[in-house]
N, C-alpha and C positions, 0 to 999 in steps of 0.2 A: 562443570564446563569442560568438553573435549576440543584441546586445541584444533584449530584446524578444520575441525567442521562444521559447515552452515544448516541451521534449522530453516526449513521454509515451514512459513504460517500463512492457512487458508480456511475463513470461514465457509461453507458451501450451504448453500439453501435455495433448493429447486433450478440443480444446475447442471441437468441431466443435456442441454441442448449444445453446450458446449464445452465441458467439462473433457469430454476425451480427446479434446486437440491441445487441452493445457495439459493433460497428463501427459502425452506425448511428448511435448515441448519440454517438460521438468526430467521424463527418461533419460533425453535424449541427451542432457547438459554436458557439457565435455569435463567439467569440477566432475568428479565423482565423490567425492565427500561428503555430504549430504544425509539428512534425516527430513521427512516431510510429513508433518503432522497438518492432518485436517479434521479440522472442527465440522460435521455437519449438524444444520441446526432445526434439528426436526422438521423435515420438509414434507412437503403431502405428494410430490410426485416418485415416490420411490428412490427418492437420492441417495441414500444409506445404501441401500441395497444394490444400485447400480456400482458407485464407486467401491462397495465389498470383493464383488466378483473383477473390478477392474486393476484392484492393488495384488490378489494373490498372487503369488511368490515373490512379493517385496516386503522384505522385510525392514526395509527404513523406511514406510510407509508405517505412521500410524492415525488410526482413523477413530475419533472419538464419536460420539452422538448426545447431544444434547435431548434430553426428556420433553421440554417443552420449548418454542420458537424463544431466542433470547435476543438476538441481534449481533452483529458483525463485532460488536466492542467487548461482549463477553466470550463470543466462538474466540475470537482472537485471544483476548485474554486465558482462558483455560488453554489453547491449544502451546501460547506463550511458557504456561506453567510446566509443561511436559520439555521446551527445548535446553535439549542437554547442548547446544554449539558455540561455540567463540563467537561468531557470527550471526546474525538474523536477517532472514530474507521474506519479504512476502510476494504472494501472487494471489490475487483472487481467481475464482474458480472458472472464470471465464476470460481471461488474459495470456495473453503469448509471451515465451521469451524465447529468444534467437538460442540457438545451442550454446552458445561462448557467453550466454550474458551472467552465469556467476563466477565463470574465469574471471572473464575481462572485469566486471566490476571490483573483484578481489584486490587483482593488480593495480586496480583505479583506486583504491582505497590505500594503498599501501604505497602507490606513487604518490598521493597527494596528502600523505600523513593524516589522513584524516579519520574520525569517528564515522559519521555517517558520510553514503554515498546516495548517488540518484541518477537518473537517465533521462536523456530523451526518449521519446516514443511516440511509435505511430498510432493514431488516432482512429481504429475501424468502427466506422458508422455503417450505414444499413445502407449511403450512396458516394460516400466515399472514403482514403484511405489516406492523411494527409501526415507530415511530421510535426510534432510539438514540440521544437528548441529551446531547451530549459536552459535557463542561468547557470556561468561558470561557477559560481559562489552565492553562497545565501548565508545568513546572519540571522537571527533572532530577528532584528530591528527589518531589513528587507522581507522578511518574511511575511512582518505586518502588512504589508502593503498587498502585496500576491502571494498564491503560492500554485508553485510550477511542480512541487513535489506529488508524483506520484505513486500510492503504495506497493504496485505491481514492479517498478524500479527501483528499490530501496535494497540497499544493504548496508549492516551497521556494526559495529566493531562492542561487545557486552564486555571486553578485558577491562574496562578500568572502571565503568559505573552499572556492568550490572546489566538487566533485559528489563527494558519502560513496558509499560501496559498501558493499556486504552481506559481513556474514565468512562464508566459504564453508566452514568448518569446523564451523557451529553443524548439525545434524539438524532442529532446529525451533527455533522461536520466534526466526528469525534478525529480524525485522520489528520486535521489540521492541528486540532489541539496536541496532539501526536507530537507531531513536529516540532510542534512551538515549546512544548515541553523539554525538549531533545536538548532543542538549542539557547536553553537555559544552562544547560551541563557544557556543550559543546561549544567552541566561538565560532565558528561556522561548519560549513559540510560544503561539499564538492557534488557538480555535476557534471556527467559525463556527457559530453555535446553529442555523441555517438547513441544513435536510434537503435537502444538493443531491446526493447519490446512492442510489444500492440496491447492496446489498452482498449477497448469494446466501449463503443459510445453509446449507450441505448436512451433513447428519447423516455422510456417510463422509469428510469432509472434518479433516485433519488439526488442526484450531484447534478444534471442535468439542467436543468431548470435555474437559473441563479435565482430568479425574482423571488421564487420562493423560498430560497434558502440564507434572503437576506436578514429577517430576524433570526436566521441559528447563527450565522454569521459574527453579526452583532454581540449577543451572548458572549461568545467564543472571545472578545474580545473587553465588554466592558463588565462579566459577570465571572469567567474563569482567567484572564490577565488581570484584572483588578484597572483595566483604565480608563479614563475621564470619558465623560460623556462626548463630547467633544472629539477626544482621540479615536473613542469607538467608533460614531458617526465617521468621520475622517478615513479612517482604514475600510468599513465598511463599503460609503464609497469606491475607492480606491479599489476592493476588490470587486465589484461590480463593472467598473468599467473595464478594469484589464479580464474578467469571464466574459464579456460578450466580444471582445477581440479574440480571447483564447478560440472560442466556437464558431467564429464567424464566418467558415469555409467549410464547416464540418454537417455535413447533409446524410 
């Protein structure tokens, strides 16, 4: 672990169509501190190769490739293995962050003594561009209910328990178990009311959709938390109705 500096983690899998507006966005960061390791996970539209010729002469750029398609929770994981930082930051391959947003989150993690941090962020769909005001505080126990965290706005403090990995057995909703994992360790985490990213909303995208991701959902809650059928039903719910508010302006 090198004091001081943040690793960003990025699975990429055929993400040639916006990929060099988030590289821009990561150059450009005012933290210069930084190491930015991406996983690409064998993609069929020349994505390796694109972001090859796009890293040269960065040498805190490292750029892995997976052999065969594995999913977001192992790129993640293997790219995890390589960060040598105090810090952990993600951004997917098609996500913005403001120039200041691993300053300002630093300073937000260190103001609010806290492990993990999180942002607001704007929400860019295909017709419109709106804010999503995430909670001052979240808990384990609040988190069951909703979750407002997202991984493009994270940063996390690995000085006292270390760098979490994704379980590579979940189909979806691994990002949540993420979280929920965290703040097992953690007694809460902090968000930053200030919109320091954009988050790409795309209708064929797997988070998208809630109906369908009410049995992973589920799962996530009465098969990887261990709780009552009942409680799972109950939170499930509960996530359900607060995602079709989260979306419900978002075209």
């Amino acid at each position: 672990m090198r004091e001081g500096l943040i690793s960003i983690i990025t699975p990429a899998y055929q993400i040639k169509t916006f990929f060099k507006e988030t590289f821009d966005c990561v150059i450009a960061q005012t933290y210069k501190d930084w190491q930015w390791i991406i996983c690409e996970d064998a993609s069929l539209d020349g994505s390796y190769e694109f972001i090859s010729d796009l890293i040269k002469g960065h040498d805190n750029i490292i750029l892995l490739k997976n052999e065969v398609n594995s999913g977001s929770a192992k790129s993640r994981n293997r790219a995890l293995r390589r960060a040598e930082g105090q810090y952990i930051a993600f951004i997917d391959a098609d996500d913005l962050w403001k120039e200041s947003f691993l300053e300002e989150q630093l300073q937000f993690l260190k103001d609010t003594n806290s492990r993990l941090v999180y942002s607001s962020y704007y929400r860019l769909a295909e017709k419109s561009n709106t804010i999503f005001h995430v909670k001052r505080k979240n808990t384990y126990k609040s988190l069951l209910y909703t979750c407002d965290i997202s991984p493009s706005t994270v940063l996390y403090n690995t000085e006292q328990y270390g760098v979490f990995y994704f379980r590579e057995n979940l189909v979806k909703r691994e990002d949540y178990a993420y979280w929920l994992s965290m703040l097992k360790k953690f007694p809460y985490c902090y968000g930053n009311r200030k919109a320091l990213a954009s988050v790409r909303i795309i209708k064929t995208s797997k988070t998208y959709d809630k109906k369908k991701l009410w049995k992973y959902q589920y799962h996530i809650y009465r098969n990887v938390e261990k709780l009552s059928r009942f409680a799972s039903f109950w939170y499930t719910l509960s996530w359900s109705i607060h995602g079709v508010f989260k979306y419900l302006f978002v075209k």
